[in-house]
C-alpha positions as CSV (number, residue, x, y, z in Angstrom):
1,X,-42.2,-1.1,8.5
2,X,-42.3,2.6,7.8
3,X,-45.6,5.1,7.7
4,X,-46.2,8.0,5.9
5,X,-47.7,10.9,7.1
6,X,-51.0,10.5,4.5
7,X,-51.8,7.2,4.8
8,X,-49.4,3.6,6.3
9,X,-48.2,1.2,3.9
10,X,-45.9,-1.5,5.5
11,X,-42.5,-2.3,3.5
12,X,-40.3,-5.2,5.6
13,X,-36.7,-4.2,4.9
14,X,-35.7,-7.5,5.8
15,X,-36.1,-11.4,4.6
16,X,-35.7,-13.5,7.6
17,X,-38.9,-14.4,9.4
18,X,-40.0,-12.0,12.6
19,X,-39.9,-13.5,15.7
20,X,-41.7,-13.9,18.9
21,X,-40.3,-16.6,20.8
22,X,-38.6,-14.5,23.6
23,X,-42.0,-13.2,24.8
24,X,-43.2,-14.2,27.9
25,X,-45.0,-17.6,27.7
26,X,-47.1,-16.7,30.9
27,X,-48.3,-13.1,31.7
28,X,-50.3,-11.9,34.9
29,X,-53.5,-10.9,33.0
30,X,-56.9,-9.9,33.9
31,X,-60.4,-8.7,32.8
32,X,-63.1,-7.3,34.3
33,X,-66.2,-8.9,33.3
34,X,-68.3,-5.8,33.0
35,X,-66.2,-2.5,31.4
36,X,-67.5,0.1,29.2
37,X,-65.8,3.3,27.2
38,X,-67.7,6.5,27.1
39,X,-68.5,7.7,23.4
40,X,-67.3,10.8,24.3
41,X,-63.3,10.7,24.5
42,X,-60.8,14.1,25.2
43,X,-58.4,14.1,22.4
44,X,-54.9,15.8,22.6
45,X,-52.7,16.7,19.6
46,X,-48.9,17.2,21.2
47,X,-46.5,17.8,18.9
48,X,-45.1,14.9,16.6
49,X,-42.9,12.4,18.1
50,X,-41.4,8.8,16.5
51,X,-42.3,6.3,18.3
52,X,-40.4,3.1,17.6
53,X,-42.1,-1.0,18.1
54,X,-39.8,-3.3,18.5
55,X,-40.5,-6.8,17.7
56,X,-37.5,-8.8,18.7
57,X,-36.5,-11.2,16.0
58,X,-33.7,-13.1,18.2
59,X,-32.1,-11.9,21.2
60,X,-29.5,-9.5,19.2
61,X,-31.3,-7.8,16.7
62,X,-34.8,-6.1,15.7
63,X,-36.9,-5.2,13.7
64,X,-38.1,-1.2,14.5
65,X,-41.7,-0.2,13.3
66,X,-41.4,3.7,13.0
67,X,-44.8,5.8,13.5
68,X,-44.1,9.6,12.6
69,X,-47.6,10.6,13.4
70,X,-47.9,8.3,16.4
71,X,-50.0,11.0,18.4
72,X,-52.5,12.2,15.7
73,X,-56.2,10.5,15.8
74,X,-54.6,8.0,12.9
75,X,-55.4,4.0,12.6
76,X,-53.9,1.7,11.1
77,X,-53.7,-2.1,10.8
78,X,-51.7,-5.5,11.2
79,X,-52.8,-8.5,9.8
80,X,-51.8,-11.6,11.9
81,X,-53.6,-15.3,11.9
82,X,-56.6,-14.0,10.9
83,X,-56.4,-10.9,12.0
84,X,-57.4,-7.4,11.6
85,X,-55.4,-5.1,13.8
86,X,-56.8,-1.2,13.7
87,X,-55.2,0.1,16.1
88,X,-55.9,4.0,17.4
89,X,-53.8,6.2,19.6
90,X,-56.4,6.9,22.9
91,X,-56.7,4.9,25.7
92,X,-60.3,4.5,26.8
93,X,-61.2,5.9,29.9
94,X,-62.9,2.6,32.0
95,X,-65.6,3.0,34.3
96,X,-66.8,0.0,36.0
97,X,-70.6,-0.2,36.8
98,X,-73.1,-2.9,38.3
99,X,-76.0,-5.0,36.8
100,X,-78.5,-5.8,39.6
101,X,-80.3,-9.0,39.5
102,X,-84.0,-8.7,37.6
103,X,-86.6,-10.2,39.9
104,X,-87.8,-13.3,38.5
105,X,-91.7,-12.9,37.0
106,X,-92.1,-16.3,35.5
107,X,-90.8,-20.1,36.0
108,X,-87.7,-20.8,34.5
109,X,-87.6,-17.4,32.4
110,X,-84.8,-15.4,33.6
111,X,-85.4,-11.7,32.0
112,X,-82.7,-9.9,29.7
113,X,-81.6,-6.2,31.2
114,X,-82.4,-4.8,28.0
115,X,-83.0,-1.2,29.9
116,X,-79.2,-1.1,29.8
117,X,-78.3,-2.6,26.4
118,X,-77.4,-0.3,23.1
119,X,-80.9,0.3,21.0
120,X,-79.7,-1.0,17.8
121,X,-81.9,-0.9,14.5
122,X,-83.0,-4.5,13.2
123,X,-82.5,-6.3,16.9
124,X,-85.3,-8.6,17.6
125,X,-88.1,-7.0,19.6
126,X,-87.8,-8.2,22.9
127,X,-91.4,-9.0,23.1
128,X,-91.1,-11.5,20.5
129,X,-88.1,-13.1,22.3
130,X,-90.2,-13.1,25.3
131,X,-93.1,-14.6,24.0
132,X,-91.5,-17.3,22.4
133,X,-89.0,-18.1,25.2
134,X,-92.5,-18.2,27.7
135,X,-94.0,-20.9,24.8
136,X,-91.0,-22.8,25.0
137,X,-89.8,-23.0,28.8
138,X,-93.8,-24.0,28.8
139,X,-94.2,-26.5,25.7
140,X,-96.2,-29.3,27.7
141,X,-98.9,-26.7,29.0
142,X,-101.5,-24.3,27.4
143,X,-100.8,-20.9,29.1
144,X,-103.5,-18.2,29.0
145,X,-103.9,-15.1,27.1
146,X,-103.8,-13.4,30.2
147,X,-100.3,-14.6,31.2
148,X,-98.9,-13.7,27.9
149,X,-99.8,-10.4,28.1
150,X,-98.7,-10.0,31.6
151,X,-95.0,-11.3,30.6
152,X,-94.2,-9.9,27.5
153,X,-96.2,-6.4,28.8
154,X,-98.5,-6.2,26.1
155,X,-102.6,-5.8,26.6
156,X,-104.8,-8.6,26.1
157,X,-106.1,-7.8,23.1
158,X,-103.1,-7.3,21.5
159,X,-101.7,-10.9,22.5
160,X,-102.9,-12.8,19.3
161,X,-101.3,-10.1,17.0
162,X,-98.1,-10.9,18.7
163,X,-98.8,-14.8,18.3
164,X,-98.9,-14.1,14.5
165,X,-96.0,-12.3,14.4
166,X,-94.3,-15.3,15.8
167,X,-96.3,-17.7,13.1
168,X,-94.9,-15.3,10.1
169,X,-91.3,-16.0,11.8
170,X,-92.3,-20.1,10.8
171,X,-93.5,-20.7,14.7
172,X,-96.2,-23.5,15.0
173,X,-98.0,-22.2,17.9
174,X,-101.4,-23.7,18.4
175,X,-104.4,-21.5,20.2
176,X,-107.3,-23.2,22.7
177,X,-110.1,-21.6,22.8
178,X,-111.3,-19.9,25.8
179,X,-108.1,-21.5,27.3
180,X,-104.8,-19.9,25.3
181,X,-102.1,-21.0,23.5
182,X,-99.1,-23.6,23.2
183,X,-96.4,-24.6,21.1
184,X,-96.6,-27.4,19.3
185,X,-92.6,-27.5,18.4
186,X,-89.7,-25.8,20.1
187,X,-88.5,-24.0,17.0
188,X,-84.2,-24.0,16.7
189,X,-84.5,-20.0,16.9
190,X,-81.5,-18.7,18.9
191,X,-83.5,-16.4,21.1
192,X,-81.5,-14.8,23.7
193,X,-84.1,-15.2,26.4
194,X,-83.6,-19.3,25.7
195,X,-79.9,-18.8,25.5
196,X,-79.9,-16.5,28.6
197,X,-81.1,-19.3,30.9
198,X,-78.9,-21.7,29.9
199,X,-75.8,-19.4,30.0
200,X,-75.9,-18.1,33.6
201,X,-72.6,-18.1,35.6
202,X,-70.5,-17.1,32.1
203,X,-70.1,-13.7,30.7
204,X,-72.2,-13.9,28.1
205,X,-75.6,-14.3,29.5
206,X,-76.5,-11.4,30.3
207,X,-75.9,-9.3,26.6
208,X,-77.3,-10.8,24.0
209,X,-78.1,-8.5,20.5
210,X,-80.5,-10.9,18.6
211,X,-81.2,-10.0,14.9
212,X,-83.2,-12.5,12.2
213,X,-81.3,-11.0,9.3
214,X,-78.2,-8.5,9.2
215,X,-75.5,-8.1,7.0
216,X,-72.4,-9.4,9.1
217,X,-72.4,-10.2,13.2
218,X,-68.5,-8.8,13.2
219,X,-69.5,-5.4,12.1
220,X,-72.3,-4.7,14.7
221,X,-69.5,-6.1,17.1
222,X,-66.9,-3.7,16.1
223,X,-69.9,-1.0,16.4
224,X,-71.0,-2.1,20.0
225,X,-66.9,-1.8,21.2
226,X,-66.7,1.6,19.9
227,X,-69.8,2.5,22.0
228,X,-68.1,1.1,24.8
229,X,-70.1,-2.0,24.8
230,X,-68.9,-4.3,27.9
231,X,-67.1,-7.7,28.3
232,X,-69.0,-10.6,27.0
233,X,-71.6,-9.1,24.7
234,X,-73.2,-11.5,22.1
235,X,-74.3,-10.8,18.7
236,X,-76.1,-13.2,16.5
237,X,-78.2,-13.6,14.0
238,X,-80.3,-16.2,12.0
239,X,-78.9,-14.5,8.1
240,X,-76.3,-13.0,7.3
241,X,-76.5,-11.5,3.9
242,X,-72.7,-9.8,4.0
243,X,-70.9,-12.8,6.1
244,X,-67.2,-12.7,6.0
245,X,-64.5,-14.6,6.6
246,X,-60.7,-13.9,7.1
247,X,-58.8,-12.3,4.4
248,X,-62.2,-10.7,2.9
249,X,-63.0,-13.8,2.0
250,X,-67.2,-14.3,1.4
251,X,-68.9,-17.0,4.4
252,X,-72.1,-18.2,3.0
253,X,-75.2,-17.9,5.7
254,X,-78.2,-19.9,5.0
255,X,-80.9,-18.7,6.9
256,X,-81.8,-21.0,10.2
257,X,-78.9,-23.4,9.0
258,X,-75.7,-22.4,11.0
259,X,-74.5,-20.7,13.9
260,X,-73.2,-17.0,13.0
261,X,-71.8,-15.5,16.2
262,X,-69.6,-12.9,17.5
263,X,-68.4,-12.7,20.9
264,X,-67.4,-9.3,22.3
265,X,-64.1,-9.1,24.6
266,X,-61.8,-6.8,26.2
267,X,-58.8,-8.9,27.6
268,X,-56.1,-6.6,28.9
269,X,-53.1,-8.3,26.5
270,X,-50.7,-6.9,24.2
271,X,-51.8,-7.1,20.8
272,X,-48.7,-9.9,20.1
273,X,-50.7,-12.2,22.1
274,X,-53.8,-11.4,20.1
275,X,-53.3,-14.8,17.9
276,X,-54.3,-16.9,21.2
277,X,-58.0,-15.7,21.2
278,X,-58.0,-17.1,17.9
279,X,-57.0,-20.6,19.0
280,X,-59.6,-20.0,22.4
281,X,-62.4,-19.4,19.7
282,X,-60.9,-22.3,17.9
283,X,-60.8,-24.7,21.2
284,X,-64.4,-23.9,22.4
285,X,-65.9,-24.8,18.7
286,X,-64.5,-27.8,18.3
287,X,-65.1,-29.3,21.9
288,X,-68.8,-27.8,21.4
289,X,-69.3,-30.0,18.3
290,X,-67.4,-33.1,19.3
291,X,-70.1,-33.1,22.4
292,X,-72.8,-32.4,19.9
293,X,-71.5,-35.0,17.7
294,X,-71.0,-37.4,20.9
295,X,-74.6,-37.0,21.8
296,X,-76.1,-37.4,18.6
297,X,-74.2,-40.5,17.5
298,X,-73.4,-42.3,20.4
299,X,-73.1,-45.4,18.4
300,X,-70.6,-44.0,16.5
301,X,-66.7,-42.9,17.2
302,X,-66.9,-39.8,14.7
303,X,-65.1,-37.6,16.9
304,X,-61.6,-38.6,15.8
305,X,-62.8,-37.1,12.6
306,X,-62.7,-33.6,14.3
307,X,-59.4,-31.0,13.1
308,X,-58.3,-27.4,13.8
309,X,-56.2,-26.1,11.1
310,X,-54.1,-23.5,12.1
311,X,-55.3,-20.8,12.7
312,X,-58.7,-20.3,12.3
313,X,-60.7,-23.8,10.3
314,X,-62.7,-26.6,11.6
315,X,-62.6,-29.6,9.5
316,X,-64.5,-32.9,9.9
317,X,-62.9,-35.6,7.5
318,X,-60.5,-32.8,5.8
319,X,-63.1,-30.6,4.8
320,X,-64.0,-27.4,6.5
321,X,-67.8,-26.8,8.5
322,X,-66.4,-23.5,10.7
323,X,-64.8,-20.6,10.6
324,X,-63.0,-18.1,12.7
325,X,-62.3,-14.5,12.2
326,X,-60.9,-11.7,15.2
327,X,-60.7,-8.3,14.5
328,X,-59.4,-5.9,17.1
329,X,-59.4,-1.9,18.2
330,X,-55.5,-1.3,20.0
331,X,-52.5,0.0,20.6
332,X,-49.4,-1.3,19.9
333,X,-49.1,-1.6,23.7
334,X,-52.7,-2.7,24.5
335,X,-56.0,-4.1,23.2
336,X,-58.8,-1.8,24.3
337,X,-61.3,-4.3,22.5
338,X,-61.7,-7.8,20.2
339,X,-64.4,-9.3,18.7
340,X,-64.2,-13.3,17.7
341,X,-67.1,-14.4,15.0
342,X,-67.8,-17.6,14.9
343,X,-69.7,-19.1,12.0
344,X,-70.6,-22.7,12.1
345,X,-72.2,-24.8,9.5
346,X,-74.8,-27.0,11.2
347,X,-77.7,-27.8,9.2
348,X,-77.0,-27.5,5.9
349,X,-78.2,-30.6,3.4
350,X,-75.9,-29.6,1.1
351,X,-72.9,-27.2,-0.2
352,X,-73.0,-25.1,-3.2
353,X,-71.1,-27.5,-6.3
354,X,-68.2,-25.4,-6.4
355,X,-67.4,-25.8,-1.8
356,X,-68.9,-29.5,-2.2
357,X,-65.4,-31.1,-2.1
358,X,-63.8,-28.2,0.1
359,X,-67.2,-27.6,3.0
360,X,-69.2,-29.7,4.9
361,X,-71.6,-29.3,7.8
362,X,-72.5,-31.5,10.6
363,X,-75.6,-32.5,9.5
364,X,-74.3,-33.7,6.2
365,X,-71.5,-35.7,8.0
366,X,-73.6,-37.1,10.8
367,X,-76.8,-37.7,9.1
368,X,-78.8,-36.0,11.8
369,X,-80.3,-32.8,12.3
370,X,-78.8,-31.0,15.1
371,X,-79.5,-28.2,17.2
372,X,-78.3,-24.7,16.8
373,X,-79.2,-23.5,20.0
374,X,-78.0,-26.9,22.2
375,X,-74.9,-26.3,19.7
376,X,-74.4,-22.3,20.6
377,X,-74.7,-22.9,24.5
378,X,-72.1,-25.4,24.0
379,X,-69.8,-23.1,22.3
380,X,-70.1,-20.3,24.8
381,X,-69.6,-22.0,27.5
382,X,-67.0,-23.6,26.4
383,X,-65.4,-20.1,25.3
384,X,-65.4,-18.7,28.3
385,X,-63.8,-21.8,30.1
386,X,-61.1,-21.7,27.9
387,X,-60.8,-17.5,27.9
388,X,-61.0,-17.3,31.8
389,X,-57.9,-20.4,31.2
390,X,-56.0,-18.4,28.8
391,X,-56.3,-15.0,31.0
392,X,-55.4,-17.0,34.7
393,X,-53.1,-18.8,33.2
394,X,-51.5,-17.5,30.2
395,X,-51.0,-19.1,26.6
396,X,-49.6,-22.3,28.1
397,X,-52.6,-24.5,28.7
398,X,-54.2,-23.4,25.2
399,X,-51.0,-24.7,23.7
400,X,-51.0,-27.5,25.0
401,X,-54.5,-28.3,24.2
402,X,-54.2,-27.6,20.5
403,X,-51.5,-29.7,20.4
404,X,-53.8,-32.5,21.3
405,X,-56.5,-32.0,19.1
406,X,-54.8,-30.6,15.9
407,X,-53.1,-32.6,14.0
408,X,-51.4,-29.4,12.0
409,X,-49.3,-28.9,15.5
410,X,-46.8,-30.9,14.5
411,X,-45.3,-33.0,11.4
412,X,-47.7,-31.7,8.8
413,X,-46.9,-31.8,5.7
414,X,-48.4,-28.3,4.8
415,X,-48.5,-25.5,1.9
416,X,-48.7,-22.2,2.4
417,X,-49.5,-18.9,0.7
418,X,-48.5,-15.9,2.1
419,X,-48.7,-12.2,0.4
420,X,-45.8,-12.7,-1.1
421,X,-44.2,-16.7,-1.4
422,X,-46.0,-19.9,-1.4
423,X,-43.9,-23.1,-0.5
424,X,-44.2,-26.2,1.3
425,X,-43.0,-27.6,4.5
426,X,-43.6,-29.5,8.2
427,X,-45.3,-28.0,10.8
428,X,-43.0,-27.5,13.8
429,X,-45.4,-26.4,16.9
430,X,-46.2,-22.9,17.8
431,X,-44.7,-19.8,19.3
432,X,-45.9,-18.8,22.6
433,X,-47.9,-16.1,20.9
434,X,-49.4,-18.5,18.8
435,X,-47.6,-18.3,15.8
436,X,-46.9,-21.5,13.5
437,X,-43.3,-22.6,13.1
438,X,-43.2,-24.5,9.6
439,X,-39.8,-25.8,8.4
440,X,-39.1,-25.9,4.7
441,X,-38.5,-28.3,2.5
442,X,-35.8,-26.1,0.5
443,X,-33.9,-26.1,3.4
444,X,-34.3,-22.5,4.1
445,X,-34.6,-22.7,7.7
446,X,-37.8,-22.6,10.1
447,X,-40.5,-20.2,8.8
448,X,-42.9,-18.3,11.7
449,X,-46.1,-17.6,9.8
450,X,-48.1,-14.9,11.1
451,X,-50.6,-14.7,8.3
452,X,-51.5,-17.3,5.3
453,X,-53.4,-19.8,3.9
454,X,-52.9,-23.3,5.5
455,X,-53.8,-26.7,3.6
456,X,-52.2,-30.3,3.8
457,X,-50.1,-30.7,0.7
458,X,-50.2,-33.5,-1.7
C-alpha cells in the first residue's frame, strides 16, 4: 500500500491473501471505564520520516505499508469487516476523573449526571425523560402535581405544560383532578432515565444521549469521541432519518419500530484486533433477542432459528433483522476510540417489497409485539459481559462462542464479493483477529477476507 503526499490511495502490489494468523491469540488488555481526551491537543510537525506497517503474511515475508507524511496532521482509512478505520497521528493525552454518586430524590429513579455530559443540539430535554421515567417507575399510583414539579425541577404551574409535551410525544397520561396525574400505558420510549435503572453495575448506565429524531447515532458517536467523550457512552435515538449501514449502504429507521444504537468505547487494542468488537456487538445482539424471543414464545423452540453471518448480520430464518457497523479513530499502533451501532429491527409489521424476501423483524417472525426497551437492556448488558470477556481474556472465548452459534464458522457454502473478485467457497473458521478463512472452490488455496459481502450460495 503506498500514500501520496496529497491525498492516500491504497494499491496491494501483491495477489496472495494478507495474513494475520501469527498474531497473538491472547493479549494483556485493559480499559478504564471512565477516560476522556481534551479538545485541545499540542500538535508537533518534525520533519518527514517513512514509517513502515508491517502486516506479516506468513512467517517469511511481508507486506510493508509505507506513510511518507506519517507525522503531518493527515488521516486516513482501512476498511476491514465492516470497518471504517481513520486513523490520525496524535495520541490523546488521558486524564482520568470521578463521577460521584447523585443522592437518590425519588423511589426507584436513579438520576442521570447530565451536569457532566456534552450539551448536544436535538438531545431529549432531560425534564421530559424525567417526567416520564417518574410516570412510569409509578404506573399503579396517581402522583401529585406537586411531586412532579419537585422532580423534574420545574414550578407548579408549569407541570401540565410539561404533561402535554409528553402527550404530543404519543404519551397517554391521564390527569385527576385536585389529585395529579398517572400513566395509563408505559410507552416503549427508550428513555435513558428507564434504561439507567435497569443498567447499573455496566458501563453504560451512567451516559446516555437520548434524541427522538437524528440523522445517524454513529455520527453523533464519532463526534462525542472527538470531544473526548468517556468509555461506555450511549447514543440512541427513536428515527433515524440518515441510518447507515456498512459499506455506505442505507439502514431504514422507522420511527418507534427498532432499536438504533451506538455504543461508545475505548479498548486499548491494536487496530488488527479491531474486527473482534465487531463479533462482541455481534454476540450481545443475538443472545439479547434469543432471550427476547425465549420469553415471548415460550411455547415455541424459535431460537434455533437465530444466525450471525460473518461479520456484521443477524438473520432469523435466512433473512436479516440487525445490523452492525464499527468505525474507529487510531493509529496504526493503537485505537484511541470505536464506536459499534447497533440497529435492530423489532417492531416492524412489514418490510418495504423490494427487502421483503431479504429483511425481517422480530415481530414479523414471532407474531408478537416486543419491547424495545426490555430488548436494548438486554443488549447492553450483554455487550458489556462479552467486551469485559474479550478485554480479560483476549479474542479466544469470543471465538469460541461464535463458533457455536454461527453456522457461517465453519462448512458454509458461501459467496463472496469483494472490491475486486467475487467467487465461491467453504468457510474455514476465523483468524485470531477475526478474520474469515474461506477455501475456494477453484482450488486456489484458502482465502482470509477482511472486507466483503457474505451470503450462502445456491
Amino acid at each position: 500500500m503506498q500514500f501520496s503526499n496529497r491525498k492516500f490511495s491504497a494499491i496491494f502490489h501483491s495477489n496472495s491473501p494478507v495474513s494475520l494468523s501469527n498474531l497473538p491469540g491472547h493479549l494483556p488488555l485493559t480499559c478504564p471505564e471512565r477516560i476522556w481526551r481534551p479538545r485541545k491537543v499540542t500538535r508537533h510537525f518534525p520533519s518527514n520520516r517513512d514509517t513502515a506497517i508491517k502486516i506479516p503474511r506468513n512467517p517469511n515475508k511481508h507486506t510493508t505499508l509505507q506513510n511518507s507524511n506519517r507525522d503531518k496532521n493527515v488521516t486516513f482509512q482501512f476498511a476491514c469487516a465492516g470497518l471504517r478505520l481513520p486513523v490520525t497521528r496524535h495520541p490523546p493525552l488521558i486524564t482520568a476523573f470521578l463521577v460521584l454518586p447523585a443522592r437518590l430524590k425519588y423511589a426507584s429513579l436513579l438520576p442521570m449526571p447530565t451536569a457532566r455530559m456534552a450539551t448536544l443540539p436535538g438531545t431529549t430535554d432531560r425534564r421530559i425523560d424525567a417526567l416520564l421515567a417518574l410516570l412510569a417507575e409509578n404506573s399503579t399510583i396517581v402522583i401529585s402535581g406537586a411531586k412532579i414539579a419537585q422532580e423534574i425541577g420545574v414550578s407548579r404551574q408549569q407541570v401540565w405544560r410539561w404533561i402535554e409535551k409528553l402527550r404530543a410525544l404519543g404519551v397517554r397520561v391521564k390527569g385527576h383532578a385536585a389529585t395529579g396525574y398517572h400513566i395509563e400505558r408505559v410507552p416503549d420510549i427508550l428513555a435513558p432515565q428507564l434504561l439507567s435503572n435497569q443498567l447499573s453495575g455496566t458501563a453504560f448506565a451512567r451516559r446516555i444521549y437520548h434524541f427522538f429524531k437524528i440523522d445517524s447515532t454513529n455520527t453523533v458517536a464519532m463526534q462525542l469521541g472527538e470531544a473526548g467523550e468517556p468509555h461506555g457512552a450511549v447514543v440512541l435515538a427513536e428515527e433515524q432519518t440518515a441510518g447507515r449501514g456498512r459499506a455506505g449502504r442505507k439502514w431504514l429507521s422507522e420511527k418507534s419500530a427498532g432499536i438504533h444504537c451506538t455504543v461508545l468505547l475505548r479498548p486499548q487494542i491494536p487496530p488488527a484486533y479491531a474486527p473482534l468488537l465487531t463479533l462482541v456487538a455481534g454476540l450481545a445482539a443475538r443472545d439479547a433477542c434469543a432471550e427476547e424471543i425465549s420469553s415471548a414464545n415460550p411455547e415455541k423452540n424459535a431460537v434455533h432459528n437465530l444466525d450471525i453471518r460473518w461479520p456484521n448480520d443477524l438473520l432469523f430464518g435466512g433473512r436479516k433483522f440487525s445490523g452492525i457497523l464499527t468505525e474507529m479513530h487510531a493509529e496504526p499502533d493503537r485505537v484511541h476510540y470505536a464506536v459499534i451501532g447497533i440497529g435492530i429491527n423489532v417492531n416492524q409489521t412489514k418490510m418495504p417489497a423490494e427487502l421483503a424476501d431479504i429483511a425481517t423483524s422480530l415481530r414479523i417472525e414471532t407474531g408478537k409485539p416486543h419491547s424495545r426497551l426490555q430488548l436494548l437492556i438486554r443488549l447492553l448488558r450483554h455487550l458489556d459481559r462479552y467486551y469485559n470477556q474479550f478485554i480479560a481474556e483476549g479474542a479466544e472465548p469470543i471465538l469460541r462462542r461464535f463458533a457455536e452459534v454461527s453456522t457461517y464458522f465453519k462448512g458454509k457454502h458461501v459467496k463472496i464479493s469483494t472490491a475486486t473478485e467475487t467467487f465461491t467457497g467453504i468457510t474455514a473458521g476465523l483468524e485470531p483477529s477475526g478474520v474469515l478463512r474461506v477455501k475456494r472452490d477453484d482450488a486456489r488455496g484458502t482465502e482470509l477476507i477482511l472486507s466483503g459481502d457474505v451470503s450462502e450460495a445456491s
